[in-house]
Backbone as a ProteinNet text record, in pm:
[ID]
protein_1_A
[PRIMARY]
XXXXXXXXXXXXXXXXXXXXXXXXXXXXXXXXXXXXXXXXXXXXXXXXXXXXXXXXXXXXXXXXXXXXXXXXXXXXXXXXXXXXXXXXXXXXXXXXXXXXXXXXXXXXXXXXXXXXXXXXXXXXXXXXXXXXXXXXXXXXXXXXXXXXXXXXXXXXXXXXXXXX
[TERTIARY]
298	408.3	506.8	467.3	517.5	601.7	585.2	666.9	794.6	723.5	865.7	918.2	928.9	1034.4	1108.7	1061.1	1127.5	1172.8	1144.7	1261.3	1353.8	1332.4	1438.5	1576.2	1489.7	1576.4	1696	1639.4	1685.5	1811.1	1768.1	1861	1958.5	1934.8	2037.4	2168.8	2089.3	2180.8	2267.3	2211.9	2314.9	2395	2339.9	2488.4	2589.7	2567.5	2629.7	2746.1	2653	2774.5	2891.7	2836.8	2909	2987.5	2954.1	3063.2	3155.4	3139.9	3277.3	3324.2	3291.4	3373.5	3458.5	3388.3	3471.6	3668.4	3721	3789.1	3919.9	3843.3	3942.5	3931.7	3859.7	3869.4	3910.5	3933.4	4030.9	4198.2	4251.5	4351.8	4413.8	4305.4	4363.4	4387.8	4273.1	4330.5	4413.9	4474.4	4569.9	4674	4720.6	4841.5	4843.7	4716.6	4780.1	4822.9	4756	4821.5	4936.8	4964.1	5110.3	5237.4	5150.4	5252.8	5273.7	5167	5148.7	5248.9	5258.9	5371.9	5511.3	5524.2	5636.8	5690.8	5603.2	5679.4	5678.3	5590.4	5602.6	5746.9	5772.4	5903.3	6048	6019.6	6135.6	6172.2	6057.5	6085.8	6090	6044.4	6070.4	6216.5	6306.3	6409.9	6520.9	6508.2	6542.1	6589.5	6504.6	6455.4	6472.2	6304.6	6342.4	6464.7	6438.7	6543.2	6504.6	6336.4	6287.7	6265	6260.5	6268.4	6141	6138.6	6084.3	5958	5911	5840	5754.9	5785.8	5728.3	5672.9	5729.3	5680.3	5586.1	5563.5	5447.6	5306	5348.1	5254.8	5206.1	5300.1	5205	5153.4	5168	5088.9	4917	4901.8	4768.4	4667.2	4549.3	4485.1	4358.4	4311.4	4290.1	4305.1	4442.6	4512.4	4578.5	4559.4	4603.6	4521	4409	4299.6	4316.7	4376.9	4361.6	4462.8	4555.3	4704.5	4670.3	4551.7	4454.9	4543.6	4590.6	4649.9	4800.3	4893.9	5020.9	5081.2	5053.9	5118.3	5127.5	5019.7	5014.5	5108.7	5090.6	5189.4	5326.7	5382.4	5522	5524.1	5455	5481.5	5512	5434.7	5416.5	5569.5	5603.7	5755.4	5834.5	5842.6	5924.4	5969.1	5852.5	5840.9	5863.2	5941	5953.4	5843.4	5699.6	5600.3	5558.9	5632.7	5611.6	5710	5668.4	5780.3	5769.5	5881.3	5833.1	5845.1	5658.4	5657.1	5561.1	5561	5372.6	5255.6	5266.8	5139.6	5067.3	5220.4	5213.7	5138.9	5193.2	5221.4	5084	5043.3	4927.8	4767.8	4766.1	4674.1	4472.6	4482.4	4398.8	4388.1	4484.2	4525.9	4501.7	4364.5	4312.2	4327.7	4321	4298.8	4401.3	4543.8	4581.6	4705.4	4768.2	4811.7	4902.1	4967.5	5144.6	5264.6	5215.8	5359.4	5330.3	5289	5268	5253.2	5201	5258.3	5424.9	5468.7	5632.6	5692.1	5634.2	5712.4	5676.7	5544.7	5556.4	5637.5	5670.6	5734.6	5882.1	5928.7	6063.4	6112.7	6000.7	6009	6008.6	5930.3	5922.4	6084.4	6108.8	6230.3	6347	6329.7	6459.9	6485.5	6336.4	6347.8	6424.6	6487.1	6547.6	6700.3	6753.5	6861.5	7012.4	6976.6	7091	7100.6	7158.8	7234.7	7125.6	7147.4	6991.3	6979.4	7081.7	7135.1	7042.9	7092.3	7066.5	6955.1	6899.9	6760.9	6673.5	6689.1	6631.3	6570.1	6709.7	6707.8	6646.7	6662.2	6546.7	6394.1	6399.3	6206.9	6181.4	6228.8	6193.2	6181.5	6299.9	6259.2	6131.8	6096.7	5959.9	5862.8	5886.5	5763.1	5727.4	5838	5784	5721.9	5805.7	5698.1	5555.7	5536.4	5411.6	5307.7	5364.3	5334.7	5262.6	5355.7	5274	5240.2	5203.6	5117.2	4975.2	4977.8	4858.9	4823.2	4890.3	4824.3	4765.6	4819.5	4734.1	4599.6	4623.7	4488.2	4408.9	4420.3	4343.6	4264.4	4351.9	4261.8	4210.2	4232.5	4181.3	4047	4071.6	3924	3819.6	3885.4	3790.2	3739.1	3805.8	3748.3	3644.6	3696	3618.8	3541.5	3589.5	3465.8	3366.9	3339.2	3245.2	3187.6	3240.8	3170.5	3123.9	3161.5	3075.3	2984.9	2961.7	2857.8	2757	2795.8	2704.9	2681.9	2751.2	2679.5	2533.5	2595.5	2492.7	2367.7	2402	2235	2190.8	2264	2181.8	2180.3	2245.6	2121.1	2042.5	2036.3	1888.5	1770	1818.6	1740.9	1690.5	1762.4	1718.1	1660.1	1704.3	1525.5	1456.1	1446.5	1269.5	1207.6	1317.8	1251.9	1115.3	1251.6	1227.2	1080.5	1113.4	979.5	865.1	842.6	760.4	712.2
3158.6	3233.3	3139.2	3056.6	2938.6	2887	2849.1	2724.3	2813	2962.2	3025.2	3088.6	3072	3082.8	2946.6	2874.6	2668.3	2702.6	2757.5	2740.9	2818.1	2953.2	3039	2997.2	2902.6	2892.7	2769.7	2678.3	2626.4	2654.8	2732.7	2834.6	2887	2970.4	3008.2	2927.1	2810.5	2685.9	2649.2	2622.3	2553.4	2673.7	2850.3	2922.4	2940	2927.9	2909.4	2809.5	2684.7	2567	2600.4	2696.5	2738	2831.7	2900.8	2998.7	2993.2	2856	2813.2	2712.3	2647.2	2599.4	2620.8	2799	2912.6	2920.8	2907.3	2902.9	2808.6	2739.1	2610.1	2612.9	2636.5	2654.9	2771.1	2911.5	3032.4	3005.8	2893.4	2842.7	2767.9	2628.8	2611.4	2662.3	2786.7	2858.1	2924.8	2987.6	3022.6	3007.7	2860	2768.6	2765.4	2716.6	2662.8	2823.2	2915.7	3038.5	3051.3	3078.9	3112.9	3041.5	2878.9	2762	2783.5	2879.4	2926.9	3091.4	3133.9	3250.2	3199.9	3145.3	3103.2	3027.8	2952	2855.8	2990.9	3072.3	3222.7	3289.2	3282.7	3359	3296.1	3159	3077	3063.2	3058.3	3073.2	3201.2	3314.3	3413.7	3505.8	3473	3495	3424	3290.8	3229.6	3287.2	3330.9	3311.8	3540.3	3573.3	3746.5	3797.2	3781.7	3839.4	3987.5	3950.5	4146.7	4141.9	4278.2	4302.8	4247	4212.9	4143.3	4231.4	4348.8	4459.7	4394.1	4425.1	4381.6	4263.2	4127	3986.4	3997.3	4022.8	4054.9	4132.4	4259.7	4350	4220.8	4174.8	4129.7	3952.5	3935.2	3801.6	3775.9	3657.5	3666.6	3719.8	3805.6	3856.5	3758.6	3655.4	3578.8	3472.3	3443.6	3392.5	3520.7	3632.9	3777.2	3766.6	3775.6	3772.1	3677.1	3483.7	3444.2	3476.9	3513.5	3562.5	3620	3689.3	3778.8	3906.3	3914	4075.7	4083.2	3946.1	3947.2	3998.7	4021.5	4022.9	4213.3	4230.7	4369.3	4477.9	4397.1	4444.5	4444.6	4310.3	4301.1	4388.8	4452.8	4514.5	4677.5	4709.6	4803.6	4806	4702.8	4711.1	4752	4670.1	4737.7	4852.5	4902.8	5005.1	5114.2	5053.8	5113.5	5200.2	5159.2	5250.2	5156.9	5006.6	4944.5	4861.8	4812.5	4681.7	4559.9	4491.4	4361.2	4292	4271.8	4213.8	4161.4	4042.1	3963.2	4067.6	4156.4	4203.3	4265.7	4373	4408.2	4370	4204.5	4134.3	4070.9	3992.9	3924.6	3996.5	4125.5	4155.1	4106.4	4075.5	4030.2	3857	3793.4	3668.1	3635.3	3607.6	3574.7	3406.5	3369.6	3188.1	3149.6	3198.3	3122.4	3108.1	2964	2946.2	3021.7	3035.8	3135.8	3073.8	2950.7	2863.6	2873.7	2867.3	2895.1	3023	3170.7	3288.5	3343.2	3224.9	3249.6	3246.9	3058.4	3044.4	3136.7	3161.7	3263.9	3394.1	3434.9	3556.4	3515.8	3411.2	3337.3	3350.2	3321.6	3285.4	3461.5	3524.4	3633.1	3752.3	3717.7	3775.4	3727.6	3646.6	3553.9	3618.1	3630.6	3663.5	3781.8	3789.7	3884.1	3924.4	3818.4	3843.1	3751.5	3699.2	3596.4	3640.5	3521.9	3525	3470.3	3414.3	3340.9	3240.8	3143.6	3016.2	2960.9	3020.2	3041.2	3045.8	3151.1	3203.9	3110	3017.1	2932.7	2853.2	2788.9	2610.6	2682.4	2787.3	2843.8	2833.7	2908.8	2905.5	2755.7	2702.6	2542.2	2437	2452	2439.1	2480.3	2583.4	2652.9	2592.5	2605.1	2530.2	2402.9	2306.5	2185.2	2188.9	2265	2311.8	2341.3	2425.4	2495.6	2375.7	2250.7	2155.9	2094.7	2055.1	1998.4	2071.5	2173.9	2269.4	2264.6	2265.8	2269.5	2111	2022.8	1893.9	1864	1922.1	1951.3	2008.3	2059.3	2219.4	2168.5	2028.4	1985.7	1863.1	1805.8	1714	1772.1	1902.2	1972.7	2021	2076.7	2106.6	1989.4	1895.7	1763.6	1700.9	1698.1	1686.7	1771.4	1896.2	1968.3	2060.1	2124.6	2218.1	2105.9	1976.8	1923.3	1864.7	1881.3	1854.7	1960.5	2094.7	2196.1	2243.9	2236.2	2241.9	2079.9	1971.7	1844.1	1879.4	1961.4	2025.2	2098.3	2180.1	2303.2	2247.7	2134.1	2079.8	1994.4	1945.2	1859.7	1943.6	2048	2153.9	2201.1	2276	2331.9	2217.2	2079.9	1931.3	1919.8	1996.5	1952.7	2072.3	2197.5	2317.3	2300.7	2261.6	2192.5	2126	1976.1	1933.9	1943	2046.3	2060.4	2218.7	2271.3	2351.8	2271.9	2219.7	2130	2064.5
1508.6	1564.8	1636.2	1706.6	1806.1	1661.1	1537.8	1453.9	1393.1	1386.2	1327.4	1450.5	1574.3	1670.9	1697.8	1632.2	1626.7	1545.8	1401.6	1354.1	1319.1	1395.4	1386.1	1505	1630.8	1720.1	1639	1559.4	1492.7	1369.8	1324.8	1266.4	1322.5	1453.7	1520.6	1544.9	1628.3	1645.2	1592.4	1442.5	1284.7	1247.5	1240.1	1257.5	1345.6	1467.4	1565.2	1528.9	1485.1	1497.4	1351.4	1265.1	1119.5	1137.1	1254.5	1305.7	1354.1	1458.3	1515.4	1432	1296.6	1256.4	1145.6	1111.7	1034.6	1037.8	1207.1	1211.2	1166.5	1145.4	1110.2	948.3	891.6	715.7	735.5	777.1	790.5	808.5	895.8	922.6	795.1	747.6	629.8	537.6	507.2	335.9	352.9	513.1	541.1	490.6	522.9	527	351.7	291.3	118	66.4	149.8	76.9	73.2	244.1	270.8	223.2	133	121.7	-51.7	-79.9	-282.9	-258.1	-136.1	-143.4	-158	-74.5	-37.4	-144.7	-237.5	-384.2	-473.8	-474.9	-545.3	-559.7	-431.8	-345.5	-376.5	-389.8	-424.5	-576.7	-655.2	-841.3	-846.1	-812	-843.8	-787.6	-677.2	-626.2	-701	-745	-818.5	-995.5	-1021.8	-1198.9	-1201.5	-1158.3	-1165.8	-1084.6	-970.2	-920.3	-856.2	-878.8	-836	-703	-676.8	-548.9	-428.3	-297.6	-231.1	-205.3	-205.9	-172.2	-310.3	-471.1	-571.7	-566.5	-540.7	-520.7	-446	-313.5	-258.1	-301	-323.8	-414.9	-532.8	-606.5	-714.2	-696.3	-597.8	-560.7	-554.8	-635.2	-650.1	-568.5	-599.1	-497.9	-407.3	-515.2	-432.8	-328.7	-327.5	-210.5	-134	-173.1	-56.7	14.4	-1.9	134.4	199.8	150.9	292.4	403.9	337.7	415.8	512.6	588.3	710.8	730.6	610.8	602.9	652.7	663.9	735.7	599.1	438.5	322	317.5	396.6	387.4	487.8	609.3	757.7	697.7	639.7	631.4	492.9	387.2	304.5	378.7	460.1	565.5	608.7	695.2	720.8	624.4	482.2	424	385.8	426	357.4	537.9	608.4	697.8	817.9	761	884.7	969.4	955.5	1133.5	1128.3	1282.7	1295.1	1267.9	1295.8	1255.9	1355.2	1418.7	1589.2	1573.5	1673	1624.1	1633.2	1780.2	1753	1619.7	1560.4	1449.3	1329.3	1300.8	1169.8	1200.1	1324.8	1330.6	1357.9	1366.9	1428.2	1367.6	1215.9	1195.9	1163.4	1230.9	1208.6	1354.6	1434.9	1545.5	1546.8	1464.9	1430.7	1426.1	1385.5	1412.3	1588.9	1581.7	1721.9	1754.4	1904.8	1906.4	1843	1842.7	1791.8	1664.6	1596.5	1416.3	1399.7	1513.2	1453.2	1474.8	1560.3	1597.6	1464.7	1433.8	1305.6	1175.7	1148.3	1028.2	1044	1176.3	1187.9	1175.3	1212.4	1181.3	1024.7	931.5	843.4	747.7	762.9	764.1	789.7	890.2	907.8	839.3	822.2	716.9	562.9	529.9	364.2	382.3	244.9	180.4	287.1	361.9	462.6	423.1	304.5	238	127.1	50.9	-94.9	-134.8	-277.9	-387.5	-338.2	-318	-321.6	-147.1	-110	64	135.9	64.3	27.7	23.3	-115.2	-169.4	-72.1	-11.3	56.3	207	263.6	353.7	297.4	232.7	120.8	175.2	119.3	103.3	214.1	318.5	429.4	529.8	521.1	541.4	502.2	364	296.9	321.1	318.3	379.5	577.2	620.9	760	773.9	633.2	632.6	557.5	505.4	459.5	597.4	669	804.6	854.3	888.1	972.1	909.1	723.6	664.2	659.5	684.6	686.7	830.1	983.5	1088.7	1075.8	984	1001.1	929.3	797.4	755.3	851.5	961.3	1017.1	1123.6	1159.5	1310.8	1220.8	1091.5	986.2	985.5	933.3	942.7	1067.5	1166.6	1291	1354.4	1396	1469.9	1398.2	1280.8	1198.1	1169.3	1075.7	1105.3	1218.3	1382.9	1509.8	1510.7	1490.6	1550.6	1439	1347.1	1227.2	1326.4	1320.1	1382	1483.1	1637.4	1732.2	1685.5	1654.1	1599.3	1538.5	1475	1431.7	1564.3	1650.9	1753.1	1810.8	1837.1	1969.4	1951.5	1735.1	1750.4	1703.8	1701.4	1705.8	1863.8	1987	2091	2139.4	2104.6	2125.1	2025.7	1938.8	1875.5	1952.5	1992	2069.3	2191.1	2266.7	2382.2	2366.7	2233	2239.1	2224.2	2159.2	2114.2	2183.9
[MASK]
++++++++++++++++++++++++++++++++++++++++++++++++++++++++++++++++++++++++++++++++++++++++++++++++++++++++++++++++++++++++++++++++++++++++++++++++++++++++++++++++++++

């Protein structure tokens, strides 16, 4: 009984440390999503010409989920049954920071408020933003999601220990 409470405490530990470093791979698939909408948004404004409500709706569904549901809020807006306010737009987007939900809401409010042309060289500007935001989020990933996954094994390395 004593070896499988070692190594359940052990276990605990190593999810613990996988849990907190959940957040930071949530942030990045974030960013390559929001950075595969946004080149979406720019050939397709460009080239179809369809409406911004449609582009959204038909964006891949497996980069929709990492979007934490902001693809769904601002479809919501369009469609007039909310606003367009962080609490609104972010509410299942806990991970990420205020200054990067400013700017996605910046960015957000912009679409569909110009000409094609206009439009465009905005998209793109963004995108290279969302370029460095996802190249942060890749070294804040590499840093600290693997410290807190390497926590998580030296603490439940130090209640073995210390049961033992």
């Amino acid at each position: 009984m004593r070896y499988v409470l070692i190594v359940f405490v052990f276990f605990l530990c190593c999810f613990l440390g996988y849990f907190f470093s959940i957040k930071y791979l949530k942030r990045k698939k974030f960013f390559t999503s929001i950075i595969l909408l946004a080149d979406k948004l720019s050939l397709e404004i460009n080239f179809s010409r369809e409406r911004l409500k449609v582009l959204l709706e038909n964006f891949d569904s497996t980069n929709r989920k990492n979007l934490l549901g902001i693809d769904e809020r601002f479809i919501a807006y369009l469609d007039r049954k909310c606003e367009l306010t962080s609490e609104e737009i972010f509410k299942k987007a806990d991970c990420l920071k205020q200054e990067e939900k400013d700017f996605i809401l910046l960015f957000l409010k912009t679409l569909g408020r110009s000409d094609v042309e206009n439009q465009t060289k905005e998209i793109q500007s963004f995108i290279s933003r969302f370029d460095e935001l996802k190249m942060q989020c890749d070294a804040e990933q590499k840093k600290y999601g693997a410290l807190s996954v390497k926590l998580g094994i030296i603490a439940g390395l130090f209640c073995v220990i210390l049961m033992i």
